[in-house]
Z-matrix of the N, CA and C atoms (Angstrom, degrees):
N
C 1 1.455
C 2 1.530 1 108.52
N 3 1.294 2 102.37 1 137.03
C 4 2.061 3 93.77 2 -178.74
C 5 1.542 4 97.23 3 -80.57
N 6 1.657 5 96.82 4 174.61
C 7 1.631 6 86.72 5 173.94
C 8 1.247 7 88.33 6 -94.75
N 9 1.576 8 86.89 7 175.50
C 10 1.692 9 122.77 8 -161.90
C 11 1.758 10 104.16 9 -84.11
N 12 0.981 11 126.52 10 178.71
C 13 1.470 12 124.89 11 -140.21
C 14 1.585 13 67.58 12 -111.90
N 15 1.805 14 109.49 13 145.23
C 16 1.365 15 125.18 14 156.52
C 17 1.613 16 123.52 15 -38.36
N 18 1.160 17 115.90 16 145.55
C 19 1.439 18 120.23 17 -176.16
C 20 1.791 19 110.74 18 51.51
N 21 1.445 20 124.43 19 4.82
C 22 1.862 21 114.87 20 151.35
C 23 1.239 22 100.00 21 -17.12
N 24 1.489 23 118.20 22 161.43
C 25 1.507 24 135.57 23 135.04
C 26 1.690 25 110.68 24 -145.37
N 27 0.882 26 108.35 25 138.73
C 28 1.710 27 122.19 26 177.89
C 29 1.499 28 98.09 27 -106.18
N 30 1.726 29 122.58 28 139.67
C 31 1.226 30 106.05 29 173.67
C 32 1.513 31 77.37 30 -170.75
N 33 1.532 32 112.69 31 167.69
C 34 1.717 33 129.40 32 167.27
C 35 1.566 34 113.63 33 -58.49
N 36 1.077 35 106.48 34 132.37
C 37 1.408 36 113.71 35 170.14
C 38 1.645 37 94.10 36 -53.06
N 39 1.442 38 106.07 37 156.21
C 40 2.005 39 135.12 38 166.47
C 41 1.538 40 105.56 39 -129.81
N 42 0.986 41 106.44 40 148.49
C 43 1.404 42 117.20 41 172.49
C 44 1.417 43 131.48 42 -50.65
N 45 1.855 44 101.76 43 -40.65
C 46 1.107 45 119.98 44 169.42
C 47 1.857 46 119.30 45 -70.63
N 48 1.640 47 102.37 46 4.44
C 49 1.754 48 101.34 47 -173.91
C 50 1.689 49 83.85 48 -85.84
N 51 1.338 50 132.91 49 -22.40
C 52 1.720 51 127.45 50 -136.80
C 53 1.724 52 93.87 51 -45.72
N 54 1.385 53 122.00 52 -44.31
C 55 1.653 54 116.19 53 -167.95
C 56 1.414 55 123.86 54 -61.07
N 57 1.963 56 105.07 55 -46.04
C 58 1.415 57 88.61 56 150.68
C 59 1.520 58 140.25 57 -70.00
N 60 1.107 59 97.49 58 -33.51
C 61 1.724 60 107.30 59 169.58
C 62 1.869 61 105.50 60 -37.11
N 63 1.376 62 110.75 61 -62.03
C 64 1.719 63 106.68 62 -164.92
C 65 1.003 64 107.21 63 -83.13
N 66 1.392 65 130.37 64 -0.44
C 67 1.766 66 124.93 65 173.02
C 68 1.584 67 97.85 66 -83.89
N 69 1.398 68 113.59 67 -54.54
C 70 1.726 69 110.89 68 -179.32
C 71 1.730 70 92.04 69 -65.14
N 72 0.983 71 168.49 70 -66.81
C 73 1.214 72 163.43 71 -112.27
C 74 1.758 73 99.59 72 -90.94
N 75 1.270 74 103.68 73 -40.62
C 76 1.494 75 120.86 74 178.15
C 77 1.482 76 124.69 75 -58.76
N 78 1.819 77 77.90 76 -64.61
C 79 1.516 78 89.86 77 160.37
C 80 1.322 79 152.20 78 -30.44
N 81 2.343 80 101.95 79 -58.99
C 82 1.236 81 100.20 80 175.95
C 83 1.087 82 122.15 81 -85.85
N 84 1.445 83 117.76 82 -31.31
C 85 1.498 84 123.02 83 170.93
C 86 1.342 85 130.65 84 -44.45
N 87 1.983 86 103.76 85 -18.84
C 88 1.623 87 91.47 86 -166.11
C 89 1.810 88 83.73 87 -106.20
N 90 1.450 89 119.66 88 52.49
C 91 1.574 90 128.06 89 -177.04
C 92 1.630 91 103.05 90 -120.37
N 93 1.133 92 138.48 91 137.04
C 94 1.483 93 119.48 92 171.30
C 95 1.021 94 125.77 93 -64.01
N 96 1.049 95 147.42 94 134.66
C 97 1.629 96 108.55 95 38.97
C 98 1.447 97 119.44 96 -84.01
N 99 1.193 98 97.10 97 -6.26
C 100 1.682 99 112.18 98 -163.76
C 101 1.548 100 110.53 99 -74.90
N 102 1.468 101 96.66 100 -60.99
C 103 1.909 102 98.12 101 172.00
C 104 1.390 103 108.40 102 63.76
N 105 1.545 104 123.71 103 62.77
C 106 1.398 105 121.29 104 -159.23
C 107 1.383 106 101.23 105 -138.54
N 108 1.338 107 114.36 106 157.89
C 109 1.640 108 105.23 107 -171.72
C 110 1.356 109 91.82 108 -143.96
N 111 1.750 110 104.80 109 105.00
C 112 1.509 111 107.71 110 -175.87
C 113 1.407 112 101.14 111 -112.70
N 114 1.772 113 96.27 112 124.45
C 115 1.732 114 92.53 113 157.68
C 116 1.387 115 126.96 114 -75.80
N 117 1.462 116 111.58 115 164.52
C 118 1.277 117 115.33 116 151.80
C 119 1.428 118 124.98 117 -41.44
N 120 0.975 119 156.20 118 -48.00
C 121 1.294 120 156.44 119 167.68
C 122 1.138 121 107.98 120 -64.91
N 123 1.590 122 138.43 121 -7.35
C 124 1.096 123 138.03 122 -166.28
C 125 1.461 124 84.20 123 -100.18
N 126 1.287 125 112.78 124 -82.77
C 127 1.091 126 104.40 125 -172.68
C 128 1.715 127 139.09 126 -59.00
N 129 1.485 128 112.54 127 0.78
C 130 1.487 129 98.28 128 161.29
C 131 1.256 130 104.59 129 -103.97
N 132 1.721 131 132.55 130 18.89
C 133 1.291 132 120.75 131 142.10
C 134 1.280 133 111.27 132 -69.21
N 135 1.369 134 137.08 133 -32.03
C 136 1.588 135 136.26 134 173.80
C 137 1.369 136 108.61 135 -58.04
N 138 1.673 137 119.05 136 -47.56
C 139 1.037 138 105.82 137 171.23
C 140 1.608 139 131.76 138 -62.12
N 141 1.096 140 98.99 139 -49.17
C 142 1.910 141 105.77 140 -171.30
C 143 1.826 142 85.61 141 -54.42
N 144 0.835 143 110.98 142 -80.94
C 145 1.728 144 100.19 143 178.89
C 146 1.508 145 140.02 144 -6.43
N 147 1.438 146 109.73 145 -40.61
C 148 0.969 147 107.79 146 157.89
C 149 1.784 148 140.76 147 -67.99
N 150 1.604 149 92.21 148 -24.90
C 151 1.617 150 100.36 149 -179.60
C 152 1.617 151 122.69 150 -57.67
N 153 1.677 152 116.92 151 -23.17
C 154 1.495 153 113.96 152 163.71
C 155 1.775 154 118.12 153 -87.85
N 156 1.501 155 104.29 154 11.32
C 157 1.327 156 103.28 155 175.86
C 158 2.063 157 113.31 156 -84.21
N 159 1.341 158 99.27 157 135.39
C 160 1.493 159 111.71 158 -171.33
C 161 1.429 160 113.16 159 -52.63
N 162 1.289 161 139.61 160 151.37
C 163 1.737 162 141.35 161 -179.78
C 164 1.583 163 111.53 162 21.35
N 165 1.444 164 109.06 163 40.99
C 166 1.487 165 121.76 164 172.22
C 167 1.707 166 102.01 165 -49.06
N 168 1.675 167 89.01 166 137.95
C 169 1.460 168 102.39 167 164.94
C 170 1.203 169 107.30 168 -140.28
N 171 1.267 170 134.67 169 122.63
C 172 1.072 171 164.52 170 170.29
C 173 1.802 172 127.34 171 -106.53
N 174 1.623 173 109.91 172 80.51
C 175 1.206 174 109.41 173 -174.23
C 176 1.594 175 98.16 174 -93.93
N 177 1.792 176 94.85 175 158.93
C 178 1.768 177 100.40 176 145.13
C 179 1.793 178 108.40 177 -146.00
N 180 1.213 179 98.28 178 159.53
C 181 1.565 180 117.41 179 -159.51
C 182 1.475 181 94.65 180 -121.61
N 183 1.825 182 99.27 181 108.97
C 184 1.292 183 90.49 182 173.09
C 185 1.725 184 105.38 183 -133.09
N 186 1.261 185 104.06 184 170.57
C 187 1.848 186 109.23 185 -174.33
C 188 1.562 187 96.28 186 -137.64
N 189 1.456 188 119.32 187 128.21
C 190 1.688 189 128.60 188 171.54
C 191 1.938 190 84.83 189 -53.96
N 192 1.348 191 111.70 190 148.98
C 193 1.750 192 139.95 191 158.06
C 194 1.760 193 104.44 192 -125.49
N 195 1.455 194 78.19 193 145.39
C 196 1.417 195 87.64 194 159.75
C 197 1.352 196 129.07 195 -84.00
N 198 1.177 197 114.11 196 117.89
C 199 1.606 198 112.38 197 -168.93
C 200 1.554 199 133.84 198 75.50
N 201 1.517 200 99.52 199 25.54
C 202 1.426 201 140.08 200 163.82
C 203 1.227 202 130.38 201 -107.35
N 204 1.497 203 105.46 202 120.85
C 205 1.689 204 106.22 203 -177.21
C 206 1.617 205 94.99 204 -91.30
N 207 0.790 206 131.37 205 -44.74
C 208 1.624 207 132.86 206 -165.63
C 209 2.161 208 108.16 207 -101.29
N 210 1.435 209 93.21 208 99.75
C 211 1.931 210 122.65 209 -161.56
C 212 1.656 211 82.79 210 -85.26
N 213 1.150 212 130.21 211 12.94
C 214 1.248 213 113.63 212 -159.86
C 215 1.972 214 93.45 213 -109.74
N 216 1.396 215 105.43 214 128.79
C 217 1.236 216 118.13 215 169.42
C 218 1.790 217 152.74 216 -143.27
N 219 1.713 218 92.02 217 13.77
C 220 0.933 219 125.70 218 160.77
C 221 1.789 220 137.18 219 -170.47
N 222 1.507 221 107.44 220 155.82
C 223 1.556 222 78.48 221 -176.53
C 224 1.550 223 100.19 222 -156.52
N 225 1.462 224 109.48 223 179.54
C 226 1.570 225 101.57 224 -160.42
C 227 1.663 226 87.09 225 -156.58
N 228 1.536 227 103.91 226 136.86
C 229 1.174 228 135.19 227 157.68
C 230 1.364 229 135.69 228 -106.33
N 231 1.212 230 135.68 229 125.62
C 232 1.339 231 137.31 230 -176.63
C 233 1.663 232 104.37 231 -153.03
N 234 1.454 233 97.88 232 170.16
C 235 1.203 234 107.42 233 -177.85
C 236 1.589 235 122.92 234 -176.34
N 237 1.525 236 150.23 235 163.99
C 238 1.150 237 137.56 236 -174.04
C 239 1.732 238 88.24 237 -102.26
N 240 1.615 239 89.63 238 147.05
C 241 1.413 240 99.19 239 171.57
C 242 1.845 241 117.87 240 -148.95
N 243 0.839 242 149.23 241 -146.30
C 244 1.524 243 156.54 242 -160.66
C 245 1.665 244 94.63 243 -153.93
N 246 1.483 245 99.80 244 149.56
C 247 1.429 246 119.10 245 -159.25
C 248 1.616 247 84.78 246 -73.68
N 249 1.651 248 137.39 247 -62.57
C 250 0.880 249 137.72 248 -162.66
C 251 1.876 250 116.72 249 -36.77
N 252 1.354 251 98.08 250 -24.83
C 253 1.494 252 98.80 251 -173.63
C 254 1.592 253 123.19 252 -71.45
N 255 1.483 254 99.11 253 8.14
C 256 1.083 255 104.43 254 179.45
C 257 1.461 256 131.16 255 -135.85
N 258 0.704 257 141.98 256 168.16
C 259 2.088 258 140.13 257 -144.60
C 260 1.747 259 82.38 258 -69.40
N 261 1.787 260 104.33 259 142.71
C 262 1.147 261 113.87 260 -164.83
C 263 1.913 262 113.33 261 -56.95
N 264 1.530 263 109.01 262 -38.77
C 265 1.329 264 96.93 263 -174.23
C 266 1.703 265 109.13 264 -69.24
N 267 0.899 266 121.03 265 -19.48
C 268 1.443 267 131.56 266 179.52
C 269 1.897 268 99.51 267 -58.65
N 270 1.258 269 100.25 268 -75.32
C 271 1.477 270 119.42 269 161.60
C 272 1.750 271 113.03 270 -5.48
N 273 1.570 272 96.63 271 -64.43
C 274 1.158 273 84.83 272 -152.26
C 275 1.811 274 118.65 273 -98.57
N 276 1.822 275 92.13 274 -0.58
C 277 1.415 276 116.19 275 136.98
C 278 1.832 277 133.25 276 -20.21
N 279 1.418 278 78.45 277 -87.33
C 280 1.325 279 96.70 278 -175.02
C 281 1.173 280 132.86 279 -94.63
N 282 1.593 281 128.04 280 6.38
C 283 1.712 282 130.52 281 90.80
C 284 1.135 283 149.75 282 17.99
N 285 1.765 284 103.69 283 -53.56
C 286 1.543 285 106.37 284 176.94
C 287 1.530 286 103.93 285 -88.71
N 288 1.584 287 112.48 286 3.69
C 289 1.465 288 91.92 287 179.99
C 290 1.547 289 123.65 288 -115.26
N 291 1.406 290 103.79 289 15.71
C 292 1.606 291 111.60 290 178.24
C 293 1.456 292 118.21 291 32.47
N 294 1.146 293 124.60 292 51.28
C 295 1.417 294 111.40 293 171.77
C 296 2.138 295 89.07 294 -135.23
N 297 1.333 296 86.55 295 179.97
C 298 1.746 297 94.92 296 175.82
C 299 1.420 298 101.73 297 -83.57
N 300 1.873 299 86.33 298 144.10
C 301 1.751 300 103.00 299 -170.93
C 302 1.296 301 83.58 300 -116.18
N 303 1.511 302 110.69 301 144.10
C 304 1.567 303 131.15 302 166.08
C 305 1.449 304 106.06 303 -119.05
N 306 1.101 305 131.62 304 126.14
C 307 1.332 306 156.02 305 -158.99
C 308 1.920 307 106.14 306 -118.98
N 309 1.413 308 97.65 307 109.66
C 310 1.792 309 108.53 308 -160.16
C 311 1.673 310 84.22 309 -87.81
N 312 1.150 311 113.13 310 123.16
C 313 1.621 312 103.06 311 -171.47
C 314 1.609 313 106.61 312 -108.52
N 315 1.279 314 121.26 313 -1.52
C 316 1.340 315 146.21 314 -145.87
C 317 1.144 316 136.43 315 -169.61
N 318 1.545 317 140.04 316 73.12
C 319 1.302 318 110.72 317 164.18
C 320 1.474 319 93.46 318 -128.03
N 321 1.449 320 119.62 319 165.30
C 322 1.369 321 122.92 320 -172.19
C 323 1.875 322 90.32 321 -171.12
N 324 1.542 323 99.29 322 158.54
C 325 1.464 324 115.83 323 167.14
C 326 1.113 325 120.28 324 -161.03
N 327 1.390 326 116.28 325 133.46
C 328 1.518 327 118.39 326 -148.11
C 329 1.963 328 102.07 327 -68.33
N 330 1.153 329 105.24 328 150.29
C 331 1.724 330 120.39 329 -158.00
C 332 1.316 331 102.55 330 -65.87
N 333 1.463 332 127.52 331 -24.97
C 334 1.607 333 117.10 332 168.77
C 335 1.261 334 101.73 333 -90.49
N 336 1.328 335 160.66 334 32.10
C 337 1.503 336 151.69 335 155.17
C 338 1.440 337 110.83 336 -124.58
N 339 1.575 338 118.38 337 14.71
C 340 1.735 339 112.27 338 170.95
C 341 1.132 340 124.49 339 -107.15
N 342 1.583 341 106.31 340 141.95
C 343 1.024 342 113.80 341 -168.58
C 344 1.241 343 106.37 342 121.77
N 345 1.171 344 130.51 343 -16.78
C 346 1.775 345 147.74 344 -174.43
C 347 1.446 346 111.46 345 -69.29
N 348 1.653 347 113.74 346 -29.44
C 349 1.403 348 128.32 347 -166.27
C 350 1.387 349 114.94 348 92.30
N 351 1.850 350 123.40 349 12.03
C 352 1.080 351 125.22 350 168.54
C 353 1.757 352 116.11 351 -47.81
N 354 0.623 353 108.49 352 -55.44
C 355 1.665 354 133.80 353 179.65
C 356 1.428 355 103.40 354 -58.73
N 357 1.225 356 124.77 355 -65.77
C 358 1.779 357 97.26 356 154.90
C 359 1.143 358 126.74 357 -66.62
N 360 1.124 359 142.46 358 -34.12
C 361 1.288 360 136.23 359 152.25
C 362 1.695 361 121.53 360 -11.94
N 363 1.197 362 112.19 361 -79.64
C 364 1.287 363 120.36 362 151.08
C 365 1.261 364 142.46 363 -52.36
N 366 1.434 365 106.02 364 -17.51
C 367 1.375 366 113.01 365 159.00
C 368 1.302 367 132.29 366 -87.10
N 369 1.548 368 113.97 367 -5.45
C 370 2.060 369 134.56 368 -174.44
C 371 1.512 370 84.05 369 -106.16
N 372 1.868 371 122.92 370 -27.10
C 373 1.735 372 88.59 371 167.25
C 374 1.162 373 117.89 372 -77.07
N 375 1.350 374 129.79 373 -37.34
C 376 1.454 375 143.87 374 -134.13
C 377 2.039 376 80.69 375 -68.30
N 378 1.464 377 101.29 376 -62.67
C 379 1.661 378 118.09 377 -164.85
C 380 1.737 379 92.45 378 -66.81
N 381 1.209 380 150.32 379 -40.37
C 382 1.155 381 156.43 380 144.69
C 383 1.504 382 98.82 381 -9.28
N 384 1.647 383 109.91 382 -103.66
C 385 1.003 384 115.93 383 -169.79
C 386 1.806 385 136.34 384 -55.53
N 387 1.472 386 96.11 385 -3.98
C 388 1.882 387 105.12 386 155.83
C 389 1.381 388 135.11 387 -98.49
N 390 1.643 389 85.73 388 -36.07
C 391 1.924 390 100.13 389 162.90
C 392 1.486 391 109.53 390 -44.40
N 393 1.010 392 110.37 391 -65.31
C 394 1.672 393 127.70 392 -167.19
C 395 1.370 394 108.61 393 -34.84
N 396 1.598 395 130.21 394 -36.82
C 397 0.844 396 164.28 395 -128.82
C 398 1.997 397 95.44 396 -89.63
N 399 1.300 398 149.30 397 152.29
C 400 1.499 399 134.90 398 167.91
C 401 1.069 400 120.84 399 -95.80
N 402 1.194 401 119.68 400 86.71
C 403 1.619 402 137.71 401 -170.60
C 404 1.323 403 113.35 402 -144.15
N 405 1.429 404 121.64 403 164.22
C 406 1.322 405 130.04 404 -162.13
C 407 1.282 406 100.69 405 -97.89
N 408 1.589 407 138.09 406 -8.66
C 409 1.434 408 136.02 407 -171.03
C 410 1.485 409 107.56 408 143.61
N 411 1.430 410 102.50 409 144.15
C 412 1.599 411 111.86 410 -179.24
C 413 1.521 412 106.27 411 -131.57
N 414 1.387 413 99.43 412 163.48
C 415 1.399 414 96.63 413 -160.02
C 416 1.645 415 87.40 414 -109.25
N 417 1.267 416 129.12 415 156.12
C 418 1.891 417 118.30 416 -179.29
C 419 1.425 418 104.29 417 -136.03
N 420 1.135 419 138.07 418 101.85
C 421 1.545 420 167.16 419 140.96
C 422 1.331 421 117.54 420 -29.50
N 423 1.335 422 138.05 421 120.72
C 424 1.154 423 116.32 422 -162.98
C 425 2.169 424 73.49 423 -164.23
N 426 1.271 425 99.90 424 138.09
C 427 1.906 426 116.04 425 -175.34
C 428 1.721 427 87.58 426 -106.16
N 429 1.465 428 104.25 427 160.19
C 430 1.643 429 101.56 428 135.40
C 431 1.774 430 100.13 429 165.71
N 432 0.898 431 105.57 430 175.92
C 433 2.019 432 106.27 431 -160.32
C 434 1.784 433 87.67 432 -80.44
N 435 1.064 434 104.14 433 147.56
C 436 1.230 435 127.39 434 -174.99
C 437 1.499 436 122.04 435 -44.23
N 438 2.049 437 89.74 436 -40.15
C 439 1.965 438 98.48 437 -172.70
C 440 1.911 439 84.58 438 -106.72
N 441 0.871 440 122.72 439 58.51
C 442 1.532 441 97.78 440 172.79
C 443 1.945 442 79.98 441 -124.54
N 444 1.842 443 96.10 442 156.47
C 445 1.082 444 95.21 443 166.48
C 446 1.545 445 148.43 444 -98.71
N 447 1.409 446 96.81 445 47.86
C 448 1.149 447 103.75 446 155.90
C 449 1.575 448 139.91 447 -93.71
N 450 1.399 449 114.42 448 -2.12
C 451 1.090 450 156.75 449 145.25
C 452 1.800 451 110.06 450 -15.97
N 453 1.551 452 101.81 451 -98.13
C 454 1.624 453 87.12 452 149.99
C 455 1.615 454 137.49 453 -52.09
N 456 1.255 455 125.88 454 -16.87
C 457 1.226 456 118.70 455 -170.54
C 458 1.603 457 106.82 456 -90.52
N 459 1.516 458 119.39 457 6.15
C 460 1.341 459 132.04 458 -171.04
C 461 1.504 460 102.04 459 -112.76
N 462 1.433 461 128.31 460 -46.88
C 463 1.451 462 128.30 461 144.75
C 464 1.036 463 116.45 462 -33.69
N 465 1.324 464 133.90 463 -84.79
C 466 1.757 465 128.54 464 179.78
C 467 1.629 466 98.21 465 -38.32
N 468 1.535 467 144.54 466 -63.21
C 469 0.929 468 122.63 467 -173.17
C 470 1.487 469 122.28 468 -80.52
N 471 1.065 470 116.19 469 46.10
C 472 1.716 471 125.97 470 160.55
C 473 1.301 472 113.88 471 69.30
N 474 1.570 473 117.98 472 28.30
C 475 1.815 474 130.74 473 178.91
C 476 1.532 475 97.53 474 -76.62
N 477 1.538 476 110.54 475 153.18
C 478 1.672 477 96.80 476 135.00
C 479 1.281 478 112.28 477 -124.64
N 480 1.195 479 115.92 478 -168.76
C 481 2.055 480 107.78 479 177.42
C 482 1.537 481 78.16 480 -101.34
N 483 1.480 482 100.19 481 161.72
C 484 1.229 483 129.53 482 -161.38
C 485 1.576 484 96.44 483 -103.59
N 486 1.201 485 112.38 484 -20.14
C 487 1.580 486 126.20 485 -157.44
C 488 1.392 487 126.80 486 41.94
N 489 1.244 488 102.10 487 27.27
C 490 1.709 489 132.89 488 166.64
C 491 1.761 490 99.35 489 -91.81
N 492 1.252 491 134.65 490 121.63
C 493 1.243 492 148.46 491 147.14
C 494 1.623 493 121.67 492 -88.66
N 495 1.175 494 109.31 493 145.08
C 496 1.669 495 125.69 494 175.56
C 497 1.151 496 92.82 495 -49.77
N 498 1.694 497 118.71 496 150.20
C 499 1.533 498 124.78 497 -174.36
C 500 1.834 499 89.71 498 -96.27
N 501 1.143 500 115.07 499 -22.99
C 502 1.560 501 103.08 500 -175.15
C 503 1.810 502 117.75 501 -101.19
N 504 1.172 503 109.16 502 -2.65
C 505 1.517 504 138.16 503 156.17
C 506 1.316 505 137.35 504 -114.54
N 507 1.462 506 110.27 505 67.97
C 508 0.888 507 103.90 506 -158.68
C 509 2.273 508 122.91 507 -55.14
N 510 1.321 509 107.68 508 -10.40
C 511 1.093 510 107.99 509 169.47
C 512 1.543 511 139.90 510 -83.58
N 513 1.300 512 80.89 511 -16.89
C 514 1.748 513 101.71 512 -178.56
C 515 1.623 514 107.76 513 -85.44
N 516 1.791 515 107.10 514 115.27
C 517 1.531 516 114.10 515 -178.90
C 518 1.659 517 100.19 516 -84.24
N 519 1.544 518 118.24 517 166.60
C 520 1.401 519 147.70 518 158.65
C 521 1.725 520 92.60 519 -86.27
N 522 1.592 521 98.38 520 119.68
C 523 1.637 522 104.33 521 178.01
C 524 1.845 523 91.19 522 -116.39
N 525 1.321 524 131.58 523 153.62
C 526 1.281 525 134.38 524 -158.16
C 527 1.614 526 101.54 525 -161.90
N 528 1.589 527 115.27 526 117.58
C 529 1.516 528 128.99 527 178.95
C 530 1.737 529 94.46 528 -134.01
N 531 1.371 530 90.07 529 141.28
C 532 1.950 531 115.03 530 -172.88
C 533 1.368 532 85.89 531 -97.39
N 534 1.268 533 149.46 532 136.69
C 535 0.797 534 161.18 533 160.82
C 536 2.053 535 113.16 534 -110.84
């Protein structure tokens, strides 16, 4: 992993981040592979959504700029979930392995700061902060379109594709690490 760019900070999302949060959220999504056009209202329905999700983690990664009001430049979602929550062959996958599944619902970093190791960064907390946790093993879930690059950054961290795809995307694979 390279190191992380001087002055990083990783910390929990606040309520009061939501504005930078949906401008970067906007941002990368409407970048390919994704090609997505999220409103504001869209996205603090994504947000409020998450708050009934189980051992929610919700990071953001931010760095002071010069001549930037919004330090915010990456961020990461995860969460524990049940095999059912996911497309049946997936389901019946990750089933045979009875342990807790955490479901990466999110990670992204804005397109001028990649490559820095932000994205692992946030990804050694995300697995950090569940590992830690007293359990016999977790299983870690992580979606994403086939050509986007997170792809390699899920290889280096010990994923494989499941070669199970989203039934409503068809490009986006199920990537899966035993932890």
């Amino acid at each position: 992993m390279r190191k992380a760019p001087e002055g990083l900070q990783v910390r929990p999302y606040r309520a009061e981040d939501f504005r930078s949060f949906y401008q970067l959220y906007a941002k990368v999504f409407a970048e390919p592979p994704w090609n997505e056009n999220w409103t504001e209202a869209a996205v603090r329905k994504e947000v409020l959504g998450y708050e009934d999700k189980k051992n929610l983690n919700f990071l953001l990664a931010t760095l002071p700029r010069n001549g930037s009001k919004n330090p915010l430049v990456g961020f990461s979602v995860a969460y524990e979930t049940q095999p059912e929550a996911f497309p049946p062959r997936l389901t019946r996958l990750l089933a045979q392995f009875r342990m807790p599944i955490v479901y990466g619902d999110e990670l992204a970093v804005d397109s001028e700061f990649r490559g820095l190791g932000i994205g692992s960064m946030l990804m050694g907390r995300r697995f950090s902060s569940f590992e830690d946790s007293p359990r016999e093993g977790i299983i870690f879930v992580g979606r994403t379109d086939i050509n986007s690059k997170m792809v390699p950054l899920y290889e280096r961290l010990g994923y494989e594709n499941s070669a199970i795809n989203d039934p409503e995307y068809n490009s986006r694979y199920y990537f899966i690490k035993r932890a």
